[in-house]
DRENPA-3360 file (N, C-alpha, C; in nm, 2 decimals, always signed):
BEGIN
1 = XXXXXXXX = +0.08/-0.12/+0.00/+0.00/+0.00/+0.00/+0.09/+0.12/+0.00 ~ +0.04/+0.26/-0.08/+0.12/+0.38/-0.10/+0.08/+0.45/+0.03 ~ +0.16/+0.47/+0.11/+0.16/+0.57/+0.17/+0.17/+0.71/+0.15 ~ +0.03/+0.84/+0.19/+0.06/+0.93/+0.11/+0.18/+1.04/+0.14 ~ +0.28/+1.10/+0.07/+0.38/+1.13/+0.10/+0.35/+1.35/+0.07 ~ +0.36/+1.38/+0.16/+0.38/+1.53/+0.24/+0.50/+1.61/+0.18 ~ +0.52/+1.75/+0.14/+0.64/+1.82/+0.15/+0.65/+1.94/+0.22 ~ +0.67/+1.95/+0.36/+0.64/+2.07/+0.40/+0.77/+2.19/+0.35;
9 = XXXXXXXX = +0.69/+2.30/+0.25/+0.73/+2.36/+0.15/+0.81/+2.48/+0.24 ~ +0.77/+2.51/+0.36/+0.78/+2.64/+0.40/+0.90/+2.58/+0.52 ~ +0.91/+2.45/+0.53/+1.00/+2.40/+0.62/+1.18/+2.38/+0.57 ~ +1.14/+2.34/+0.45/+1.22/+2.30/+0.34/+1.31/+2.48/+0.31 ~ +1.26/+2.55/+0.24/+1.27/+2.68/+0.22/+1.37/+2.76/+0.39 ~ +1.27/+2.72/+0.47/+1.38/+2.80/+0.58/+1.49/+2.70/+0.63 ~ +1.49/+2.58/+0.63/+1.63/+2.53/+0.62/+1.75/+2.52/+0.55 ~ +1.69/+2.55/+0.42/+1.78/+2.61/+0.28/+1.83/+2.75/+0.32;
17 = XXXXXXXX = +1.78/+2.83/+0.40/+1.81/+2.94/+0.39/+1.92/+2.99/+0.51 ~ +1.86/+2.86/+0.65/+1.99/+2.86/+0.74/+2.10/+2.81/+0.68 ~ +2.09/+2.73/+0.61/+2.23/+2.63/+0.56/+2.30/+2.75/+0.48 ~ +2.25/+2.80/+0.39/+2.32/+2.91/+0.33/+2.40/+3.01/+0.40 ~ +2.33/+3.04/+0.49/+2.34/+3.18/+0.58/+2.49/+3.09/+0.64 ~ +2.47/+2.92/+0.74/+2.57/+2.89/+0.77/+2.70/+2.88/+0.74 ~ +2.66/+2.82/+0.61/+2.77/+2.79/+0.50/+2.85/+2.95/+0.48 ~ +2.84/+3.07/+0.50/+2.84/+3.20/+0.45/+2.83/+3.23/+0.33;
25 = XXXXXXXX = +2.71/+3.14/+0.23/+2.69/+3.18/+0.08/+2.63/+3.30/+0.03 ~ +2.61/+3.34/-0.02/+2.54/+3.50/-0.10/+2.46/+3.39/-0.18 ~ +2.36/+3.49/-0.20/+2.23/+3.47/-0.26/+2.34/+3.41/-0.41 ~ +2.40/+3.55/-0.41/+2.49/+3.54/-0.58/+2.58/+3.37/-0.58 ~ +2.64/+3.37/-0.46/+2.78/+3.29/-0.52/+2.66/+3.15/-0.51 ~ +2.58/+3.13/-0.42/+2.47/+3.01/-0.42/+2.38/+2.96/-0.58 ~ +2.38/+3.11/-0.63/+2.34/+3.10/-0.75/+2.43/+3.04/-0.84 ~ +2.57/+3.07/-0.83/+2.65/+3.03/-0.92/+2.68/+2.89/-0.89;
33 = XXXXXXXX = +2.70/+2.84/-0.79/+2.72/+2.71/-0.76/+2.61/+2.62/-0.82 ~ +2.48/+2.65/-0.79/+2.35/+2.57/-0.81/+2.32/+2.57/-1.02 ~ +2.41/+2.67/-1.01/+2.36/+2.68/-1.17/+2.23/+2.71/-1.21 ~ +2.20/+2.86/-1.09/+2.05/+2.92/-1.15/+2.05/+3.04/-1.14 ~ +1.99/+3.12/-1.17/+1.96/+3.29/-1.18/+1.97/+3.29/-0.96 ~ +2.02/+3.44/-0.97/+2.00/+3.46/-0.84/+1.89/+3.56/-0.84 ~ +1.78/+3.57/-0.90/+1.61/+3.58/-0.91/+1.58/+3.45/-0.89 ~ +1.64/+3.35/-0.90/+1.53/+3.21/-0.89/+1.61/+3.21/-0.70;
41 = XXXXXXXX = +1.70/+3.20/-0.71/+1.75/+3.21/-0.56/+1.65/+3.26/-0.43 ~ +1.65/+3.42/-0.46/+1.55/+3.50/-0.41/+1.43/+3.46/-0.41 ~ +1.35/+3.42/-0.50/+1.21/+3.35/-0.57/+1.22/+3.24/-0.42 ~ +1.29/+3.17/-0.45/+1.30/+3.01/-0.40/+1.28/+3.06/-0.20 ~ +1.39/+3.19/-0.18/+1.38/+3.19/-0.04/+1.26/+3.28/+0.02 ~ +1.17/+3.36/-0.09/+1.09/+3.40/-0.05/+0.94/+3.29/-0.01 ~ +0.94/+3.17/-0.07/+0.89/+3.11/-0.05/+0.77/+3.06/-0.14 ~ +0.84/+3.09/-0.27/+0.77/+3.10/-0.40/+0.72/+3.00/-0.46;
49 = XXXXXXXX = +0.65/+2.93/-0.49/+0.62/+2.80/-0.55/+0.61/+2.74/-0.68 ~ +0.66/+2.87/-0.80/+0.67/+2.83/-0.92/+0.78/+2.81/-0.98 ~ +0.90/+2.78/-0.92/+1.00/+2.74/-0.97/+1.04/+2.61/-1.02 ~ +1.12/+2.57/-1.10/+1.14/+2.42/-1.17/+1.21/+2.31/-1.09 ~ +1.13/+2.24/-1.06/+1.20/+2.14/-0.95/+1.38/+2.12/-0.99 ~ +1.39/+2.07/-1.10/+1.54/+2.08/-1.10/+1.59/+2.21/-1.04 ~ +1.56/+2.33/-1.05/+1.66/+2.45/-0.99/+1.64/+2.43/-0.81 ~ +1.52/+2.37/-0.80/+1.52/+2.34/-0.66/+1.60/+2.24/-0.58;
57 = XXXXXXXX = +1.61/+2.13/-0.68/+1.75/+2.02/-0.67/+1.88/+2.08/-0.65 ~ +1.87/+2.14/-0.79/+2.08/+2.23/-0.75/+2.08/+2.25/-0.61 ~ +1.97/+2.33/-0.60/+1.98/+2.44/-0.51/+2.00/+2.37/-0.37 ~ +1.92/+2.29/-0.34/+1.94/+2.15/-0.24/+2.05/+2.06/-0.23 ~ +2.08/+2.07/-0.36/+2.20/+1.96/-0.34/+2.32/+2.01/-0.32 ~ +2.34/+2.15/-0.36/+2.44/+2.23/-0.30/+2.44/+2.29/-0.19 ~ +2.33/+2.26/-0.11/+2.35/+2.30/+0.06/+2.35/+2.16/+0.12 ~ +2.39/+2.09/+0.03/+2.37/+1.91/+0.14/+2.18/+1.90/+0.18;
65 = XXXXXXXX = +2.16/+1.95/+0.09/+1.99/+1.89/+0.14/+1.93/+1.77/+0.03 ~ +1.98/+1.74/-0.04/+1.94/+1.65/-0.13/+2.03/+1.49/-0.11 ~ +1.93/+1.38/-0.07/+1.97/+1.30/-0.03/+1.98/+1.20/-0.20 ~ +2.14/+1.16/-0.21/+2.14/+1.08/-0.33/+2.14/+0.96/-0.35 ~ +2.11/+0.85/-0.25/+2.14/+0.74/-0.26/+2.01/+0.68/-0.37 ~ +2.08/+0.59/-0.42/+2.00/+0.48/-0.49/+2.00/+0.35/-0.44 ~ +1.88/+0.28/-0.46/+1.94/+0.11/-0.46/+1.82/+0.09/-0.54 ~ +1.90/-0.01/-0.64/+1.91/-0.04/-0.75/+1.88/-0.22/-0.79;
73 = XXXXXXXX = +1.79/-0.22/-0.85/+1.73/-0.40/-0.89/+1.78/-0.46/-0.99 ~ +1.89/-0.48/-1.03/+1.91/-0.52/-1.18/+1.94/-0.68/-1.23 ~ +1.95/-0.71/-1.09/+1.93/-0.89/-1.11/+1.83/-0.96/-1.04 ~ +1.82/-1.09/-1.15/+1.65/-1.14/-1.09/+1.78/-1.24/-1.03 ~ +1.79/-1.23/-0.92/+1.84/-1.34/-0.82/+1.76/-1.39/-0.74 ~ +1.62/-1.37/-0.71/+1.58/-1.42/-0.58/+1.54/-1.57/-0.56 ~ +1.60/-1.61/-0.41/+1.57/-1.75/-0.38/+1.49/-1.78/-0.26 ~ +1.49/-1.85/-0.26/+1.39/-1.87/-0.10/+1.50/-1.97/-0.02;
81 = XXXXXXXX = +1.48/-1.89/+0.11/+1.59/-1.95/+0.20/+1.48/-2.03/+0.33 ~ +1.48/-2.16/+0.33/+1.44/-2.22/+0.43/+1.47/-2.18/+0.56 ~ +1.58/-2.12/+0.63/+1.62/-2.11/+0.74/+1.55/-1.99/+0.81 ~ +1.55/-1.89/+0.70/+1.48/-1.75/+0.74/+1.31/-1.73/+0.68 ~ +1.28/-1.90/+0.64/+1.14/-1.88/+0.57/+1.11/-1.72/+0.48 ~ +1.19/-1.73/+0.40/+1.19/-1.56/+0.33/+1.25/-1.60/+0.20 ~ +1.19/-1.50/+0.11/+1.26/-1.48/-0.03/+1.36/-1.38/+0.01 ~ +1.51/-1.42/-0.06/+1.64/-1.35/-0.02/+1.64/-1.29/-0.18;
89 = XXXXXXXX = +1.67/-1.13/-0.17/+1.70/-1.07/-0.36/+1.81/-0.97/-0.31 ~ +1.89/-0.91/-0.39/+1.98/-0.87/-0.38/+1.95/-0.70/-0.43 ~ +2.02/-0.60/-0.38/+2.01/-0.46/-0.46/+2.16/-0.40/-0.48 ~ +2.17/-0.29/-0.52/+2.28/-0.24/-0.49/+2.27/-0.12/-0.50 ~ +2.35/-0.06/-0.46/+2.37/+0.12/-0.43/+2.57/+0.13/-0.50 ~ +2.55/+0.18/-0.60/+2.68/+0.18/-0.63/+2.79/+0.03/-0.70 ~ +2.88/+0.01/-0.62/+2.93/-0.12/-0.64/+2.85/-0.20/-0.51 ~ +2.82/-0.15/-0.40/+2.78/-0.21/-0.27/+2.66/-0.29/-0.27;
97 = XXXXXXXX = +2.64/-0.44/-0.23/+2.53/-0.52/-0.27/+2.47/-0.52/-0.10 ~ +2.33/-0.48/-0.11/+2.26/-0.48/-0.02/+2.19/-0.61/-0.02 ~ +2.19/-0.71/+0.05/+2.08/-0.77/+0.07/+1.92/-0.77/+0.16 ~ +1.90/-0.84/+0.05/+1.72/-0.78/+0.08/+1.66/-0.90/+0.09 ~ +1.53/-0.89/+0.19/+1.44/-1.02/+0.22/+1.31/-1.02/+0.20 ~ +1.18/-1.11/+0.15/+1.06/-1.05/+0.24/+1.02/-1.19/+0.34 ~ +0.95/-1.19/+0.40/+0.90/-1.26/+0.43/+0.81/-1.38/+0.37 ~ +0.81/-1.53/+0.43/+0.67/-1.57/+0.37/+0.55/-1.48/+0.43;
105 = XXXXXXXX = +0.52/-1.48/+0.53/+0.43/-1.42/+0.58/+0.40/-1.31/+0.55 ~ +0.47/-1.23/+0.47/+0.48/-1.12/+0.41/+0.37/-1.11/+0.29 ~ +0.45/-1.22/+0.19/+0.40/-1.28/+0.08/+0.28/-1.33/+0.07 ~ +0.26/-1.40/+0.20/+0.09/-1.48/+0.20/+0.03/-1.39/+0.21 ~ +0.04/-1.30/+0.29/-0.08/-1.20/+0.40/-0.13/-1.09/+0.27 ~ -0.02/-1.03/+0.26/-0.04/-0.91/+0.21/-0.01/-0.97/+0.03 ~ +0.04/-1.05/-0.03/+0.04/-1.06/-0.17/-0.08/-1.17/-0.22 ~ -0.17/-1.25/-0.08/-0.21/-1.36/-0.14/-0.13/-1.49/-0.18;
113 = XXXXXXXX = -0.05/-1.48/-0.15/+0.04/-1.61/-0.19/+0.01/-1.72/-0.09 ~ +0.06/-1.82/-0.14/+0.09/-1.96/-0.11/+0.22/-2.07/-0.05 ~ +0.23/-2.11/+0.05/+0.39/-2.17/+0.07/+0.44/-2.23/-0.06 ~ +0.35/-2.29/-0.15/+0.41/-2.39/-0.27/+0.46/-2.27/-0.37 ~ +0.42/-2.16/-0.37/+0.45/-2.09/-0.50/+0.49/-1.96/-0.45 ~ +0.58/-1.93/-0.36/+0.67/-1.82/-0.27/+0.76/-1.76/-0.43 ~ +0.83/-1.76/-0.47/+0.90/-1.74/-0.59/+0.80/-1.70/-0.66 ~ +0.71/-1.74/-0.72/+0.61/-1.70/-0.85/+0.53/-1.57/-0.81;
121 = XXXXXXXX = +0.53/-1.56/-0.67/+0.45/-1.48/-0.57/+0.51/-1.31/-0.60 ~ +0.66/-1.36/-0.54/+0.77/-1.27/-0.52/+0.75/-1.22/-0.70 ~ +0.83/-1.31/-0.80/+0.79/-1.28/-0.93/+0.66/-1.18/-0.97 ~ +0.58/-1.22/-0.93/+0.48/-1.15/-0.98/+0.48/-1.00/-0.91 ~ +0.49/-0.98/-0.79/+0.50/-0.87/-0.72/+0.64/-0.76/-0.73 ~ +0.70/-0.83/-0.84/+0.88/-0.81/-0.77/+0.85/-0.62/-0.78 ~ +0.80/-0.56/-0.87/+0.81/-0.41/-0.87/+0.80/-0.30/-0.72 ~ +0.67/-0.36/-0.70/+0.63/-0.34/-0.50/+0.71/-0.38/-0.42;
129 = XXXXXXXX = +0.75/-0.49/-0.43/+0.82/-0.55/-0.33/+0.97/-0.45/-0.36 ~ +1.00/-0.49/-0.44/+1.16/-0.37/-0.45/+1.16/-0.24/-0.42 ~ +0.99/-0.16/-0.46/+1.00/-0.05/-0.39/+1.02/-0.02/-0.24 ~ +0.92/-0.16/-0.20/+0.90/-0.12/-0.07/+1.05/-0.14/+0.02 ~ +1.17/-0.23/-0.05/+1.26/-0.25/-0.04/+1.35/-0.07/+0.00 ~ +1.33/-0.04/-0.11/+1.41/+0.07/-0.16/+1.32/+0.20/-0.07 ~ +1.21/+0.20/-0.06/+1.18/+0.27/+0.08/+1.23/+0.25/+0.26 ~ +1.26/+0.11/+0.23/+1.30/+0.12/+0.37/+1.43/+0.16/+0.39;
137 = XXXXXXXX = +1.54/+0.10/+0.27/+1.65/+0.15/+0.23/+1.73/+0.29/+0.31 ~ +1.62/+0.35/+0.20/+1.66/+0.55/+0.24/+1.59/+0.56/+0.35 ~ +1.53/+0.51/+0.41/+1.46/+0.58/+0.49/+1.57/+0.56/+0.63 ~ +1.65/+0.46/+0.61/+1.74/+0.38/+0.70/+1.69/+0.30/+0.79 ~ +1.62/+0.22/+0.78/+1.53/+0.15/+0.84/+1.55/-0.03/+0.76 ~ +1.71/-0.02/+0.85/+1.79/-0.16/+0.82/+1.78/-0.25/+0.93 ~ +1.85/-0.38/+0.89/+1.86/-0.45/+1.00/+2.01/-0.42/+1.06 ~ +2.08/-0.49/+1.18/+2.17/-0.42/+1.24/+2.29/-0.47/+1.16;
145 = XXXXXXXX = +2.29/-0.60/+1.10/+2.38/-0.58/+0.95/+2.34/-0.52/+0.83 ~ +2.27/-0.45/+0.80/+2.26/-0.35/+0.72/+2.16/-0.42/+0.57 ~ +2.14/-0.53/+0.64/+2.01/-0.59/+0.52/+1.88/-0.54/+0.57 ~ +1.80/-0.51/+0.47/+1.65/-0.49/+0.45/+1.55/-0.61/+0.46 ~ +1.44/-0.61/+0.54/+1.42/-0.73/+0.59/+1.23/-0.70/+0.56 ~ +1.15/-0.72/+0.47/+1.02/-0.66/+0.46/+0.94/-0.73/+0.55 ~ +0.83/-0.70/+0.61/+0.77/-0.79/+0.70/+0.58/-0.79/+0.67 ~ +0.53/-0.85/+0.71/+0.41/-0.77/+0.66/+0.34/-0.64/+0.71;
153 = XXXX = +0.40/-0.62/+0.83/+0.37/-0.51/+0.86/+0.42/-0.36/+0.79 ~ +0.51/-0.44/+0.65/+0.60/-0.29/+0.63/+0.47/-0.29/+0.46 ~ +0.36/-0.33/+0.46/+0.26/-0.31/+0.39/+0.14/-0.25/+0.40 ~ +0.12/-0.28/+0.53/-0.01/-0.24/+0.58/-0.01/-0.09/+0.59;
% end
């Protein structure tokens, strides 16, 4: 299930604006780093709302507010591990291979599945399931070795 996801616009804007001030940037030199008009700068700290999300990116990503991590699906490896009753799949962020789980119970409750057909389940679901992966991911919400572990509760 999508969780519905919030931007508090006016929270965002005054922390861009401490970091600046921190950092000792000028409206100008911030502009030139981000690679935007310093009218979009001004625009952006008054609290303006029609600016182009990329100039909002620069602009975030040059005060450290733009979080860049990926993790990434590109191999169908998943197996089912009897020990952990879970489908094991793999992600990666860079060269770094994250391993990722869900549960059966995961699978039955919330995908409808079956103990005989846990793989075809996973298969079928694999887009959700990697997202929900890849949300727990960034969110940092690992296990204490640093694997992602879906449960059915991380659906509901």
């Amino acid at each position: 299930m999508e969780r519905q996801f919030c931007v508090n616009w006016i929270a965002i804007v005054e922390e861009a604006k401490q970091r600046r001030r921190t950092q000792k940037l000028t409206q100008v030199r911030l502009a030139k780093l981000a690679g935007v008009s310093t009218p979009t700068i001004s625009h952006f700290e008054n609290g303006k709302k029609d600016i182009q999300l990329s100039s909002v990116i620069n602009i975030l990503t040059v005060l450290g507010m733009n979080d860049q991590r990926t993790l990434t699906f590109t191999q169908q490896d998943e197996h089912y591990e009897s020990k952990w009753d879970s489908i094991l799949f793999n992600g990666k962020e860079g060269d770094k291979v994250i391993r990722c789980s869900i549960t059966s119970e995961a699978l039955i409750d919330y995908f409808q599945g079956d103990k005989k057909s846990l793989i075809k389940v996973f298969q079928t679901h694999r887009n959700s399931i990697q997202h929900a992966a890849r949300r727990k991911y960034l969110a940092g919400d690992n296990e204490a070795d640093g694997s992602i572990l879906l449960k059915a509760t991380d659906f509901e």
